[in-house]
N, C-alpha and C positions, 0 to 999 in steps of 0.2 A: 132243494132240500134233500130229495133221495138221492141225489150223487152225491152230497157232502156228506152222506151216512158213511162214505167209505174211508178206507183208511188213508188213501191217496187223497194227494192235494188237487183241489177241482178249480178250474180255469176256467173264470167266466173273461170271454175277449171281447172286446168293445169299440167299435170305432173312434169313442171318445171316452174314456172311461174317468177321467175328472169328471162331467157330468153326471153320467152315467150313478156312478156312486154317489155324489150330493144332489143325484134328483130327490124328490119332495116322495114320490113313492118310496125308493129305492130303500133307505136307511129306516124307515119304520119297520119293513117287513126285514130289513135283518136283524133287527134291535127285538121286536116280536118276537122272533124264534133265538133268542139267549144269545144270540153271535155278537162279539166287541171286537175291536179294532185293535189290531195288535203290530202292526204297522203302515206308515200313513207317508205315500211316495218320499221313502228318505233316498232314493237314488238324483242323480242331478238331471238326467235328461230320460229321463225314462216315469211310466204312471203305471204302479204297481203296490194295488193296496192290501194289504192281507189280515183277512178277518178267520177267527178261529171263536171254534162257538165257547162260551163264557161258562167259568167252571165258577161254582159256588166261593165265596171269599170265606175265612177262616169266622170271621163275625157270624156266615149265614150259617158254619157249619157247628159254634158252640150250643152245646145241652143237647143232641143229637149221637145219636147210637151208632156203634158201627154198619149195623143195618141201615139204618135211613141215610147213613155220610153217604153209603158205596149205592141207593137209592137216587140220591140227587147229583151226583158226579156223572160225568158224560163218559160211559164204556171206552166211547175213543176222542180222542181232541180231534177234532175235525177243522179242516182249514178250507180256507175260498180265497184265492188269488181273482181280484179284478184285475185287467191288464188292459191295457190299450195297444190295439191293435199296430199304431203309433211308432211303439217301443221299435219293431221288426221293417214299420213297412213306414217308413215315415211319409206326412201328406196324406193319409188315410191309406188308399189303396194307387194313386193317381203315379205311381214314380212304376208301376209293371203294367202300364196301360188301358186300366179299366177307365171310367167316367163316372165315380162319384160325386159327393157334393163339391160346388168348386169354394177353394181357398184362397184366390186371390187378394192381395192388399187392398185393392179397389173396388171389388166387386161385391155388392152386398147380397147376404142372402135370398134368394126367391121367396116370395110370399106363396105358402103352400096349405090347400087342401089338407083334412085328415086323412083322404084317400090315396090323395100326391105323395104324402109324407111318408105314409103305411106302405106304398110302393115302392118308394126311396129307401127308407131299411130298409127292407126286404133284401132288395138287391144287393145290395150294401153287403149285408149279410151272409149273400150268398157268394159274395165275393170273396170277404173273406173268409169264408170256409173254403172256397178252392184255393187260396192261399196259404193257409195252415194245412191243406193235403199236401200241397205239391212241397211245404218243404218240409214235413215230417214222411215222404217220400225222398227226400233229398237227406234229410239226417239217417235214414236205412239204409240206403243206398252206400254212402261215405260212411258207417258204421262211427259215427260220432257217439259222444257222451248224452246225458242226461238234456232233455228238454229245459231250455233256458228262456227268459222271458225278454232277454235282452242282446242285441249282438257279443256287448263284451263280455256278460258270465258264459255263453257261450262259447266265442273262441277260448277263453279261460280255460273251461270242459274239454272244448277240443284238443288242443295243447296237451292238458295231464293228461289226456285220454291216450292219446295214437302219437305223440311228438316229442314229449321231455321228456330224455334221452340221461341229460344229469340231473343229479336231485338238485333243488333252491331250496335253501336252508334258510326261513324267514326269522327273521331275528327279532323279537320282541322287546327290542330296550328303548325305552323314554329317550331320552339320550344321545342315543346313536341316529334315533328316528328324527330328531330335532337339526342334526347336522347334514341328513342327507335332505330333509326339507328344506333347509335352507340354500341347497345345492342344486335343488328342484326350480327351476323357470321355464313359462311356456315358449310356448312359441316366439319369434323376433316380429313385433310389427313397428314397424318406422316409415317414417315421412324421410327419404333420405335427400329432397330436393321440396321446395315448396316457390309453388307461380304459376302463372299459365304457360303456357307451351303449344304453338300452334305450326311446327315445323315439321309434323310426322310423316310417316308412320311412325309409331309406338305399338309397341307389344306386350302384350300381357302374357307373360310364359309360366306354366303352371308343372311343379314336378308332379310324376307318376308315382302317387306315395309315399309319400317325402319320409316319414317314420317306418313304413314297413321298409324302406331302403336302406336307413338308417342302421335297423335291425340287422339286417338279415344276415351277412357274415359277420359281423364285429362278435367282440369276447361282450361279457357282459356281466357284473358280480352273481355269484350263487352261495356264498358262506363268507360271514364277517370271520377274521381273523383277530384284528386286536386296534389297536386306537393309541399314537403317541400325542404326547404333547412337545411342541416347538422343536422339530427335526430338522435336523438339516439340507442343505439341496444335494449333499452328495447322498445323505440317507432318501430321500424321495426319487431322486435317478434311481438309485439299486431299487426300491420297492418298486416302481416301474415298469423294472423289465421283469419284473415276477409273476406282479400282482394289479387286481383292480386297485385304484387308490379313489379316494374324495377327500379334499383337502381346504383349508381355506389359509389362504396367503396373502400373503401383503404385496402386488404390482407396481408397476412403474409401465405403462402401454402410451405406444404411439398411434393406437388407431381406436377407434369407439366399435369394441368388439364384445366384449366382460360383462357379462349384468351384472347389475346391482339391486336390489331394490331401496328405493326412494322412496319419500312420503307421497308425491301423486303416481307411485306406479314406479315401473322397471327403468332403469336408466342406464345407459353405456359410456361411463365416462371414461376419459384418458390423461393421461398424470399419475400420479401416488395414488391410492386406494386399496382399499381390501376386498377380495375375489372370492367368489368360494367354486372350488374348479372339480371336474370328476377327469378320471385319463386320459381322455384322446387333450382334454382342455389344459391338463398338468405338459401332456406332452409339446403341443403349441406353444403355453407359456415359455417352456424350458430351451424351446428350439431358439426365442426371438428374444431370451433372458431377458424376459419380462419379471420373474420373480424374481422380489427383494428376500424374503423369509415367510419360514411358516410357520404358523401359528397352532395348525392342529391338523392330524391326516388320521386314518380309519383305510384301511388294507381289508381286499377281500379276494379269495378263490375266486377265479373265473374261466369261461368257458362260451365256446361260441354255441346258445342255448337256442337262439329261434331262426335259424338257418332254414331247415327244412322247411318248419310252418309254414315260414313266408312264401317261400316259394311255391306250397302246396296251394295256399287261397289264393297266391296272385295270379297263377297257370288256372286255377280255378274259376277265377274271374274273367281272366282274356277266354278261356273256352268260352264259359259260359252267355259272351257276350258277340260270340261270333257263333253261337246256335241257337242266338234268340230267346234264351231261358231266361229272362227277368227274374226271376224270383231265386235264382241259384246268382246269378248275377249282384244281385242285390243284398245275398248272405255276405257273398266272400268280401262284395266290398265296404260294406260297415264292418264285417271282423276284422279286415285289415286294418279300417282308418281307426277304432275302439280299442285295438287291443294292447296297443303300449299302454294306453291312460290307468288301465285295470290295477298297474303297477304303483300308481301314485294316489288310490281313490283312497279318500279320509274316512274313518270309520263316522257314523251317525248311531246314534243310541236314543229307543226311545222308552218312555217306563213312565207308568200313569201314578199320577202323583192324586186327583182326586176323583168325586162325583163331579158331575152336574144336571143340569135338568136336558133328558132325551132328547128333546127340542131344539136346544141351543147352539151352532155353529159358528164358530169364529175361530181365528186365527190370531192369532198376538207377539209379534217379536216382542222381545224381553234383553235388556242389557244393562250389567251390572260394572256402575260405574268403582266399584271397590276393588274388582274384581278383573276386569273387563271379560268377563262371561258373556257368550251369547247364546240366549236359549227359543224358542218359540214353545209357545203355550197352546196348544189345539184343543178346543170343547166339540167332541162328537162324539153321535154314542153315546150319548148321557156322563162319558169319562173327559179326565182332564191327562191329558198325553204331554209330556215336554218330552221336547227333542231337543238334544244338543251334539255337532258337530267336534269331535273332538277323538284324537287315538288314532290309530289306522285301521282300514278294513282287514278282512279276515285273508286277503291273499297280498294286501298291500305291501311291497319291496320299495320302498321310493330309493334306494340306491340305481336299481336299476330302469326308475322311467329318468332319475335327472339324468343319467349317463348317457339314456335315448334319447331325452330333447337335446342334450348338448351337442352329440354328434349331428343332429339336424340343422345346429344353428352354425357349424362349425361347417357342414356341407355346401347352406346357402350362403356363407361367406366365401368358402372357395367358388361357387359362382359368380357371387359379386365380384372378385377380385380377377378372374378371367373374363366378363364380362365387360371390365372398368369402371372402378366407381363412379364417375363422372357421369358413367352410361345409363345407371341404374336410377330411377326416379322414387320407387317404392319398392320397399317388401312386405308381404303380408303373410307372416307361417310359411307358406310351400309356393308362392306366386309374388313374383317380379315384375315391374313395368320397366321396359329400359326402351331405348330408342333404335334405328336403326345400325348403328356401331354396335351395340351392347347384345343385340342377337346375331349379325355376322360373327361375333366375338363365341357365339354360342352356338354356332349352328352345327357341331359336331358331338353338340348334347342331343337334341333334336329327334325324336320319336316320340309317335302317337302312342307306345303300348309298353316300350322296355321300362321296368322295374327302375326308380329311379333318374327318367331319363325325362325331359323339357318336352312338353306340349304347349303349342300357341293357341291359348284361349280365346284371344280377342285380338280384333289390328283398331287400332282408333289414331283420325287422325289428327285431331287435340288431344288435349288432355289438363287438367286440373288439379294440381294437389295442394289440397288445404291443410291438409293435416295426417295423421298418422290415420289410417281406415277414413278417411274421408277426402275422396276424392271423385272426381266424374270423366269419364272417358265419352266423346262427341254426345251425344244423349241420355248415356247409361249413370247414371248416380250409385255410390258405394259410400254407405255412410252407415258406420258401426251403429245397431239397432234399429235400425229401419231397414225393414224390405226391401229386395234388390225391384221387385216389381210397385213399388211405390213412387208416385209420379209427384214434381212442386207443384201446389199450388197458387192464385194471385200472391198473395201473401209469403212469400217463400217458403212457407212449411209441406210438410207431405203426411198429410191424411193416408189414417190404413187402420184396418180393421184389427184389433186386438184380440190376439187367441185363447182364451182365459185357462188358465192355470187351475188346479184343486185349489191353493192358495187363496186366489183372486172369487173363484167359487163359493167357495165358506166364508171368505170376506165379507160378500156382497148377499149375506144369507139366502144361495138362490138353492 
């Protein structure tokens, strides 16, 4: 309470801070001292709750003086960030060498003393606080931006801080935001062969950053220019060679290259269809006059914008990892792998719609079949929060992350294609399983550290593929949401311990 008097935002870090914050102490004694909840982890993969102490409501402040209003008003709005230590160092502390508690799939927790346990934070504790030295030594050191709680607002920081060079001009239109979402697809995962296979070796070849490669010399848009409708292929050649384009077109493909989305999911078909392509992908089509006509295109300025960065975290990383700095190690490489996505993250809004009783915790998806709205409903805090996913965030460009996953998916098909289709069993985002031929085919990709360049993760000499992410390599199992250290049971299932979510927390009123 006396660091939250100050005008600065106070960081309390947590080894587990979903808990932490719905323990059974925890929320009395901030609900006690007037403090409400004023955002409640709206990021996807990050636990970052932010309470700000509770100012009188217009109800409390009717038939009141201007004396008694500026008497019960708080001098300064005071904020407390919970954060999970998590965000920065994922696995608790266990990925830069220490030995806290373990996580394993199979392992259950030890039954512990209050004395064990009291030992256990401690430690814990004190670990990470040599953790948050060494890299708020490492943000002084690199004269970086603003403390950030997350790799990607972080290199975000970095970036405007010491890097963008031209300005990005974010365009705020409903609209235009609509067409480059629909131009937006992740990563490529396919089952490109499905059987057993017992003639190996097989290789698992994984690139060296598959996105920050993507990046780092290509142009990239920075200021929309203007939007036709139904232009022609001589008009889309000249925009071309000018400008960034995103387009959506009508194809004719003889290879299953093109996403789509489908009703169960992304699909690559070939024949007639409709494309929605950004330029390196207009270029491709145009080379193998794939495009029938277009239906709608959007031109923008561009400019080769994240060139340096990359190269600053990646040279930052391979130092880092050839002088045993874990925790510098461990920045540069979630800012590399986090930082395109910053470009495509969806805005989240949240705003308390009522009371409830202090006591109360739940959670509530909410969907509006008139509508198809989708909202959640949170009771904590004695307030009632909905949150609804909808808009863009506040630095969101989706022009420019669909441009970046495209050249990635446009990368690992020049892979595949010099590899040999035939050679290739699976891809998965940035990691290839092919055979014997398919890495001879590769072997001039082949380095453990260059920027974009094949590392062989695994040799197995069967292999399995069932499905797209579900496959098993000699004893290793890879089955989308389950644990890679999760072992089958008699029954062919695989038991594993579940990591509970704030969500699943306030669900289960713990």
């Amino acid at each position: 309470e006396d660091f939250a008097r100050k005008r600065t935002v106070t960081r309390l870090v947590a080894a587990d801070a979903p808990y932490a914050m719905t323990s059974l102490k925890f929320l009395p004694e901030l609900i006690g001292r007037d403090w409400t909840c004023d955002r409640l982890s709206l990021q996807e993969k990050s636990a970052i709750y932010v309470w700000r102490q509770r100012s009188p409501s217009r109800d409390d402040l009717k038939g009141m003086t201007d004396l008694e209003k500026r008497a019960v008003k708080p001098r300064v709005l005071r904020t407390l960030k919970i954060v999970s230590c998590s965000n920065l160092f994922p696995d608790q502390v266990t990925p830069v060498g220490f030995e806290p508690e373990a996580h394993s799939a199979m392992r259950k927790p030890p039954i512990e003393s209050q004395e064990e346990k009291f030992a256990r934070v401690v430690s814990e504790a004190q670990t990470m606080y040599q953790l948050y030295q060494d890299r708020i030594a490492l943000m002084d050191a690199e004269e970086w931006g603003d403390w950030k709680e997350t790799p990607a607002t972080q290199a975000m920081t970095n970036y405007r801080h010491l890097f963008m060079a031209d300005p990005i001009h974010i365009p705020k239109d409903e609209r235009l935001a609509l067409l480059c979402r629909a131009c937006y697809f992740g990563g490529w995962h396919e089952a490109l062969r499905i059987g057993i296979y017992d003639t190996g070796p097989y290789y698992e070849l994984d690139v060296n950053s598959l996105y920050p490669a993507a990046m780092s010399w290509r142009t990239y848009p920075n200021k929309f220019l203007g939007v036709k409708v139904a232009p022609s292929l001589t008009w889309l050649k000249r925009k071309r060679t000018l400008y960034e384009v995103l387009a959506i077109c009508i194809v004719t493909t003889d290879r299953p290259l093109l996403p789509v989305h489908g009703i169960n999911g992304v699909m690559r078909p070939t024949g007639t269809h409709r494309a929605y392509l950004c330029s390196r992908g207009i270029d491709f089509a145009l080379a193998h006059g794939w495009i029938v006509r277009v239906e709608l295109a959007a031109w923008f300025d561009g400019a080769v914008l994240f060139d340096d960065f990359i190269d600053y975290l990646y040279d930052r990383k391979v130092t880092a990892e050839e002088q045993g700095d874990k925790v510098g190690r461990r920045e540069a490489k979630d800012q590399l792998a986090r930082f395109h996505g910053v470009w495509g993250t969806k805005g989240r809004h949240a705003r308390v719609v009522g009371d409830c009783d202090p006591n109360e915790l739940s959670v509530e998806p909410c969907y509006d079949k008139a509508t198809g709205r989708s909202t959640t409903l949170i009771r904590i805090g004695g307030q009632i929060i909905e949150v609804t996913k909808e808009g863009e965030s506040w630095n969101s460009f989706p022009a420019i992350a669909a441009q970046i996953c495209e050249d990635a998916r446009l990368y690992m098909h020049d892979l595949i294609e010099k590899a040999g289709r035939k050679n290739v069993y699976h891809i998965a985002g940035d990691a290839l399983i092919v055979n014997q031929r398919g890495r001879d085919n590769l072997e001039w990709k082949i380095h453990p550290t260059s920027l974009g360049a094949l590392k062989v993760k695994n040799v197995y000499a069967n292999i399995i593929i069932r499905g797209t992410d579900n496959w098993s390599g000699d004893d290793s199992h890879r089955i989308s949401g389950i644990p890679r250290d999760a072992k089958p049971d008699a029954s062919g299932g695989y038991p594993t311990r579940l990591k509970p979510t704030v969500r699943s927390l306030i669900s289960q009123r713990l």
